[in-house]
N, C-alpha and C positions, 0 to 999 in steps of 0.2 A: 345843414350838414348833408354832405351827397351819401347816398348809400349806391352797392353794387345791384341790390333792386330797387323797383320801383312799386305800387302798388298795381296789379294788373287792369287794362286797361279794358276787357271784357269778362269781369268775373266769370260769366256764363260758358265759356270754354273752360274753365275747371273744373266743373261738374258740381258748383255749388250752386245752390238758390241764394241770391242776393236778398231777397224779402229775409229769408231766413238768416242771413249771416246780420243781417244790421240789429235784428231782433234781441241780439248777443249782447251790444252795445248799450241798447236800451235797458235788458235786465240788469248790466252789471250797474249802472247808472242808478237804477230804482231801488235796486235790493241791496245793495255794497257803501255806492258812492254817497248818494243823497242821506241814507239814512246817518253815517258817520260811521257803518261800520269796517270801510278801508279807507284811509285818506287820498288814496291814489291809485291808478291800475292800469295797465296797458297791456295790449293784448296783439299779437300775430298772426296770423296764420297763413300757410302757403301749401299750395301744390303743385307737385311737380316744379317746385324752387321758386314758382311765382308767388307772390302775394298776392292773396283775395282779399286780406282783411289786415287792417292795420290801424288801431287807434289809441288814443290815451285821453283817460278821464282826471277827475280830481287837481288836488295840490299838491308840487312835489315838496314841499316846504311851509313850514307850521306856519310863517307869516300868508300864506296863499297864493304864492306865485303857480301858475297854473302848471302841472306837470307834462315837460317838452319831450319831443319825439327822442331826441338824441342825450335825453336823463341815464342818471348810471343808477346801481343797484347792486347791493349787496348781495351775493348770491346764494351765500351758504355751502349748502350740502349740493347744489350744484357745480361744485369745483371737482367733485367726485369722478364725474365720469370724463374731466378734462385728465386729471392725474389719474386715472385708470388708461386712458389713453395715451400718454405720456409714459407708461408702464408697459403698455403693450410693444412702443414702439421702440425698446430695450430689447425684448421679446423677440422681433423679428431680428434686431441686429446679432441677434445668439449671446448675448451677455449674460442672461437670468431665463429659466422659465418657469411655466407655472408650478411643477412638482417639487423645483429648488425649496431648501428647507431653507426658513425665515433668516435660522440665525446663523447661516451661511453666509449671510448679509449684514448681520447685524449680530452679534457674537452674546450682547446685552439680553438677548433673549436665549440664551443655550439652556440655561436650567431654571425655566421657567416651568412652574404647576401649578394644580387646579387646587381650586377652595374645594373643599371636604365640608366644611363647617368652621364657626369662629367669627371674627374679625367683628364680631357686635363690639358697641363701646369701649374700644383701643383690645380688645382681647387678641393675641394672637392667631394666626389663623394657622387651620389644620387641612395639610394639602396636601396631597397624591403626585405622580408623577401622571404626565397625557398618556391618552393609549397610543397617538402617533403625534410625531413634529408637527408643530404649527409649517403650513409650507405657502407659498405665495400666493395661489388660488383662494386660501382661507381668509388672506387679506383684501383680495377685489371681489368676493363673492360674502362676505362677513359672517363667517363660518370658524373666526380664528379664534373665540373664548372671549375678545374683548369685548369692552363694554362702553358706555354713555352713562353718564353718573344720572341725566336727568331720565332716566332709564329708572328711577328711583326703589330697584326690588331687593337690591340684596348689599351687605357690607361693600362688597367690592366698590359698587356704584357710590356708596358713602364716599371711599377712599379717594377717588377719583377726582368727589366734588371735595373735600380735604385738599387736596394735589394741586386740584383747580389743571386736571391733566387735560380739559378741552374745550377748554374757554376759545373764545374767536380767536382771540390776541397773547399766544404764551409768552409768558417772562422770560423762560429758559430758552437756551442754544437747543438746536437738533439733538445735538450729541447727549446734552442735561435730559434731558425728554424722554430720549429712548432709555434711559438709565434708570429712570423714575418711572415708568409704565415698565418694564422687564422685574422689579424689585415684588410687585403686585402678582398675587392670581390671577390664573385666567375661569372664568365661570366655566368653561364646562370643557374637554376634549375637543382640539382643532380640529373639523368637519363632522363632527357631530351635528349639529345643530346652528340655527340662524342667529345671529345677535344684534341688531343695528350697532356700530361704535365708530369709535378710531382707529379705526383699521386702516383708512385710506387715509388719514395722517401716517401711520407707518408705514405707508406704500411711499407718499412723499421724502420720506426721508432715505428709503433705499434707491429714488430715483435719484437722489443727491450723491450718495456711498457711490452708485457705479456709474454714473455721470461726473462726476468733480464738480458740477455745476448746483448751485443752491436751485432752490423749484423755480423761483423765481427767473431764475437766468435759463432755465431748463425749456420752462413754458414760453416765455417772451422771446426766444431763438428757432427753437424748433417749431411750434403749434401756434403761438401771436401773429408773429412775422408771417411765416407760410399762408395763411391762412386771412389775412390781413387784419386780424383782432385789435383794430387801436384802441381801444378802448375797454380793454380788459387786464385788471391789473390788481397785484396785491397792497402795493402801497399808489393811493391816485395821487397822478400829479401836480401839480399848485394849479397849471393851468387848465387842470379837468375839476377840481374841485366843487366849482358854482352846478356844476352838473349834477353831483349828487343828492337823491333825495333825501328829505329823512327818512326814519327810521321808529318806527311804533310799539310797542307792545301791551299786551292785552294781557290781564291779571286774573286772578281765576273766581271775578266777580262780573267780568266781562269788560272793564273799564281799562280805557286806554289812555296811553302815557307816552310823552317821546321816548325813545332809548336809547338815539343818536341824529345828533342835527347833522345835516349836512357840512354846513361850512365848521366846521368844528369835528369832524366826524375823527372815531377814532381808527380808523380806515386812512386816513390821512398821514399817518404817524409811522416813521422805520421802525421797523421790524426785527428783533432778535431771531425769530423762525418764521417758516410761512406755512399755515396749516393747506395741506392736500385736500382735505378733506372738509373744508368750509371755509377759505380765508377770500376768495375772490369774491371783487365787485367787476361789472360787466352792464355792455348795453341789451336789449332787446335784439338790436341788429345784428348783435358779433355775435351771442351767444346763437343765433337763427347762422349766420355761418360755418360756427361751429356743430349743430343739428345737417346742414345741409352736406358737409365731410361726411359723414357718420351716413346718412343717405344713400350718395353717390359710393360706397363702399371705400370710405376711405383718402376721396381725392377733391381738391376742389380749385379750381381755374389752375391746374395745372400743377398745382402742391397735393404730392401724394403722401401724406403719415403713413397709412397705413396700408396692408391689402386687404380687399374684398373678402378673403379666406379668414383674418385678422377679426374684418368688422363682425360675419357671423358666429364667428365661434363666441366675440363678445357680447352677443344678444341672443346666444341659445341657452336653455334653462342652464344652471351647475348646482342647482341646490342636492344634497344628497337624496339618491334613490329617484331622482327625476318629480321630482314632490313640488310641493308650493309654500308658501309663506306662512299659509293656515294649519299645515303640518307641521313645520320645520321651529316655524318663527318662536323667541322667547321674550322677544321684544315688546315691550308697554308701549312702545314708540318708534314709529320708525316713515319714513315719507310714502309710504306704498299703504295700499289697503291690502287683506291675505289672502284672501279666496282666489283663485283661479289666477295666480301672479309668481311667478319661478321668479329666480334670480340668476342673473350672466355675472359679466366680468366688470361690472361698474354700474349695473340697472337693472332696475327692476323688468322682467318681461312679461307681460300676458302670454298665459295660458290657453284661458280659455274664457273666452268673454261671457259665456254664458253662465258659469260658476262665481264670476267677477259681478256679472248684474251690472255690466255698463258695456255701452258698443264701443267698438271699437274691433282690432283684427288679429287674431294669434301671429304671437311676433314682433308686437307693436312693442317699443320699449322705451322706456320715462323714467322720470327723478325730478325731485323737486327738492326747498330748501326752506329751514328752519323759518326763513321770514314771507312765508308763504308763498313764495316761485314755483315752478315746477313749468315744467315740457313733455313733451310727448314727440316721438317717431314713427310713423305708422310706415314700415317699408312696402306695405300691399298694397295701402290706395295710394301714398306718396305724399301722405298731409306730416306736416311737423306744424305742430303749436308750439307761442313761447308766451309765458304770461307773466309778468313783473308786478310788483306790489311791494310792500317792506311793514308788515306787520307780523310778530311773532307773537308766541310760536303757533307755526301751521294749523296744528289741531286744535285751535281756536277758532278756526273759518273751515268753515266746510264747501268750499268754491270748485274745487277742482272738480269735483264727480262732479259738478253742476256743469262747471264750460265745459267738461269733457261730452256731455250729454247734448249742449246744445251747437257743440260743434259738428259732431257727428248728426243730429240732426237738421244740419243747413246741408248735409252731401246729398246733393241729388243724383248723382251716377255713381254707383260702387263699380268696383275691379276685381270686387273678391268674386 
C-alpha cells in the first residue's frame, strides 16, 4: 500500500537520536508484546510531517497472521476530535456557534434538568431546573451534565447502562436517541463542571440536523475525500475487511479475551446511527493525516477544513475559570490524566507539563480511545505520535505515559 509519506530517510535531521527511537521498539516488544499483554501495536511518529519512526509488532488476528502496515483499527473515542472538527467546520460557515443553546438544534432537549437525588432502584428522580442552557461549547468541551454509564457513580449512569444509551453500536435511529438521552437528567448544571460522556455523540447528531447529511455522508465528503482518508470508515467495506484486526479485552482479573474478530467484526455491519463520539475505525496512516491537518492549522495538500484561527481556538484551554482536569474533572474515567491538562474543543490540552509529570510542551493536545489508541500533537516541536493497538478498556494498560516518555526522550534538539 503506497502512503503520501514515506519513512525518512535521515532520521538525524529531525532532531531525533535514532539509538533512542529504535529503543521504543524493543520495549514495546519486551514489556507488551512478548509477554501477551497486547496482541499487537504499531506505532508513528513524525516531525515536521516526516516519519522517523514507523513500525508494527504482534498478531493482528487470533489465528497469528503477523499485524500489516496498512491494518485498520477501531478507534473509539478518537472519532471525537474528527466530529469536533466536522463541528467546527459548520462554525465557520455561520450556521451554529459555540454559545447557540443545545436545543436550538435539538428541541428534545428544551426541558431538560438536573438530578437533585432519586433514580436508585426504578425510584423516581428529583430534579431542579439548570442555572443556565446546555449550549454547544458544553458539548465539544464535556461540560454539558452528561454522562458515560461506565462512569459507574451515580443512578444516572445506571440509566444509561439500562438504555444501553452508548454502546459502540445503537439500535435506535438519531432522532429515537436524542429522545431517549433528553427524557434523563443531566448530573450537574451545563458548564459547571467536567464529565467525560456523550456529548460528542450529540454533537454528531446536530452535525446531521444542520447538514441534511448523516455523519457518515458528512465526514466521508467533506474531511475523507479532502484529506485523502481511504481508509477511515463507520461501516468497513467487504474489500477492506481482511484488514481489520481483532479486537481484545481485558476483565478486571487481568485476563484477556477476544471481544471482536476481525473477519466477522461487528464494525462490518450497517448502521441504524453512527456514534461521533466512538464509532470509527481507521488506519495509522489516515488518522497521521488527519493529526498533520490539525498541524499545519487546518489545511493539508491543498484541502483546507478549517482556519488557523479555528484550529487554535480548538486547542486553547475552555475548561471553566481557566482550570484543569484535577479541578474541574468528576470523571471515574476519562482518556486524559488531570493534573496540569485543560480541555479545548474536542482535546485534551496540556497545561503545564510540569504539574502533568510528563514532558512534553504547553499546547501540546491529544486523545485517545477506549481500545487503548491514543495520539498526540505537539505544535512546538512539530512531533505528532499515532499509536494503534485494540485492547479495552484503556485503563487497563498503562502505555501511553510510557511512549509518551520514551518518545520525548529519543528528541535530541528541542524548539522550545
Amino acid at each position: 500500500m503506497q502512503h503520501d509519506l514515506e519513512l525518512s530517510t535521515s532520521q538525524r535531521t529531525s532532531g531525533f537520536d535514532d539509538a533512542r527511537l529504535k529503543r521504543i521498539e524493543a520495549y514495546l516488544d519486551d514489556r507488551y508484546i512478548r509477554p501477551g499483554l497486547l496482541p499487537h501495536a504499531q506505532l508513528l511518529v513524525s516531525r515536521d510531517e516526516e516519519i522517523v519512526s514507523f513500525f508494527s509488532l504482534g498478531e493482528a488476528q487470533a489465528d497469528g497472521e503477523a499485524l500489516a502496515e496498512d491494518a485498520l483499527f477501531r478507534i473509539a473515542s478518537m472519532t471525537k476530535p474528527v466530529t469536533s472538527v466536522a463541528f467546527m467546520m459548520l462554525v465557520e460557515e455561520g450556521r451554529v456557534a459555540l454559545d447557540t443553546p443545545v436545543h436550538a438544534i435539538l428541541p428534545e432537549f428544551a426541558d431538560m434538568r438536573v438530578r437533585v437525588s432519586g433514580g436508585e432502584d426504578g425510584a423516581p428522580f428529583l430534579t431542579e431546573l439548570p442555572d443556565a442552557p446546555m449550549r454547544m461549547i458544553d458539548l465539544l468541551r464535556h461540560t454539558s451534565g452528561l454522562t458515560y454509564s461506565f462512569q459507574q457513580q451515580s443512578p444516572i449512569d445506571a440509566a444509561y447502562a439500562t438504555q444501553k444509551l452508548d454502546v459502540f453500536h445503537q439500535l435506535r435511529s438519531s432522532d429515537e436517541y436524542i429522545a431517549a438521552l433528553g427524557a434523563l437528567p443531566l448530573e450537574f448544571s451545563p458548564g459547571t463542571s467536567w464529565n467525560y460522556s456523550v456529548a460528542t455523540d450529540v454533537l454528531g447528531i446536530i452535525i446531521e440536523r444542520l447538514s441534511g447529511l448523516s455523519l457518515a455522508e458528512f465526514f466521508a465528503s467533506c474531511i475523507f475525500a479532502p484529506l485523502r482518508m481511504d481508509s477511515t470508515f463507520f461501516e468497513v467495506p467487504q474489500d477492506h475487511q481482511p484488514r481489520l484486526a481483532d479486537a481484545w479485552q481485558i476483565d478486571g482479573q487481568g485476563v484477556r479475551t477476544l471481544y471482536d474478530r476481525g473477519e466477522s467484526s461487528r464494525w462490518r455491519v450497517p448502521l441504524k446511527s453512527y456514534s461521533g463520539g466512538g464509532g470509527l475505525v481507521s488506519s495509522t496512516h489516515d488518522y497521521h493525516r488527519f493529526c498533520r491537518m490539525l498541524l499545519r492549522g487546518g489545511e493539508l495538500d491543498g484541502a483546507r477544513l478549517l482556519s488557523p484561527k479555528t484550529i487554535a481556538l480548538m486547542t486553547s484551554n475552555h475548561l471553566p475559570g481557566g482550570g484543569d482536569l484535577a479541578g474541574a474533572s468528576r470523571s471515574m474515567f476519562s482518556e486524559s490524566q488531570n493534573a496540569g491538562i485543560g480541555f479545548g474543543l474536542g482535546f485534551a490540552v496540556t497545561q503545564n507539563p510540569v504539574t502533568a509529570m510528563l514532558p512534553g510542551s504547553a499546547g501540546e493536545y491529544y486523545w485517545g480511545g477506549m481500545l487503548s489508541t491514543f495520539f498526540f500533537v505537539d505544535p512546538v516541536e512539530r512531533i505528532i505520535a499515532v499509536f494503534m493497538t485494540q485492547v479495552m478498556p484503556s485503563s487497563a494498560i498503562s502505555i501511553r505515559r510510557e511512549l509518551k516518555t520514551l518518545i520525548y526522550a529519543a528528541l535530541a534538539h528541542s524548539r522550545a
